[in-house]
C-alpha positions in Angstrom: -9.0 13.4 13.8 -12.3 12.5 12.1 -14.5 9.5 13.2 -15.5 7.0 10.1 -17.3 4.2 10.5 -17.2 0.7 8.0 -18.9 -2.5 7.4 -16.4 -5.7 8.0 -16.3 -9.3 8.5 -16.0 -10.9 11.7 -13.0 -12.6 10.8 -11.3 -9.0 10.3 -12.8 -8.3 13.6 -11.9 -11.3 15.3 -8.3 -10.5 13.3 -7.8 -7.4 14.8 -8.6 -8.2 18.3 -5.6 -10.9 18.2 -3.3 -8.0 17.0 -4.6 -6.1 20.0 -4.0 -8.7 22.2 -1.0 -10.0 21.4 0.1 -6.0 22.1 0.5 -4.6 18.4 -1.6 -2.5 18.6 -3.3 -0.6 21.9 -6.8 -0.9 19.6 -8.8 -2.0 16.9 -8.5 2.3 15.4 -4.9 1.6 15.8 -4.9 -1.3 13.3 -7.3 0.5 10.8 -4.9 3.5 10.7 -1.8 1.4 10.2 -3.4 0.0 7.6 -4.1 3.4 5.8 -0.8 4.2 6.4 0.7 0.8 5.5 -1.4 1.3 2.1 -0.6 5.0 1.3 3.3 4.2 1.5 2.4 1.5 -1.0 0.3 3.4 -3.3 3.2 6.4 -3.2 5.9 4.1 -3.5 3.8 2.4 -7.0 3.7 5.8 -8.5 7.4 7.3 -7.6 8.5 3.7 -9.4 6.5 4.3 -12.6 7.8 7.7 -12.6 11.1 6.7 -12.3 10.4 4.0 -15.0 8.6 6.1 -17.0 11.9 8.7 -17.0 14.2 5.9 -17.6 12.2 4.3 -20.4 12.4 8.5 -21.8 16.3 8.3 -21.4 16.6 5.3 -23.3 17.9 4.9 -26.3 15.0 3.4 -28.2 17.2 1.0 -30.3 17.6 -1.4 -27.4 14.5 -1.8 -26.6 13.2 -2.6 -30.3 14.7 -6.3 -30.1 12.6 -7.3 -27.7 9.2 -5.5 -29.1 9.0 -7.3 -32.1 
């Protein structure tokens, strides 16, 4: 695991510290990695649904869609 280090406010520090208090999360690197995490399932779940869009709009007869581009 690689070490990184960031400039934040203290209200994100003083945020954090109440998730690790309140037992969320065992410390303040705990709650910076879920939030990675939190935002990489987000940022793959975006592009898998434009894909899927994106197919579907393909697939789609291009007649329905006209009505409601004019």
């Amino acid at each position: 695991m690689a070490t990184i280090s960031a400039d934040v406010t203290s209200q994100m520090i003083k945020w954090a510290d109440v998730q690790v208090r309140k037992g969320l999360y065992k410390s303040r690197s705990e709650v910076i990695r879920e939030m990675f995490r939190d935002k990489m399932v987000k940022e793959n779940y975006s592009l898998l649904a434009e894909k899927a869009f994106a197919d579907a709009w393909k697939n789609e007869d291009d007649s329905y869609w006209n009505k409601y581009l004019k």
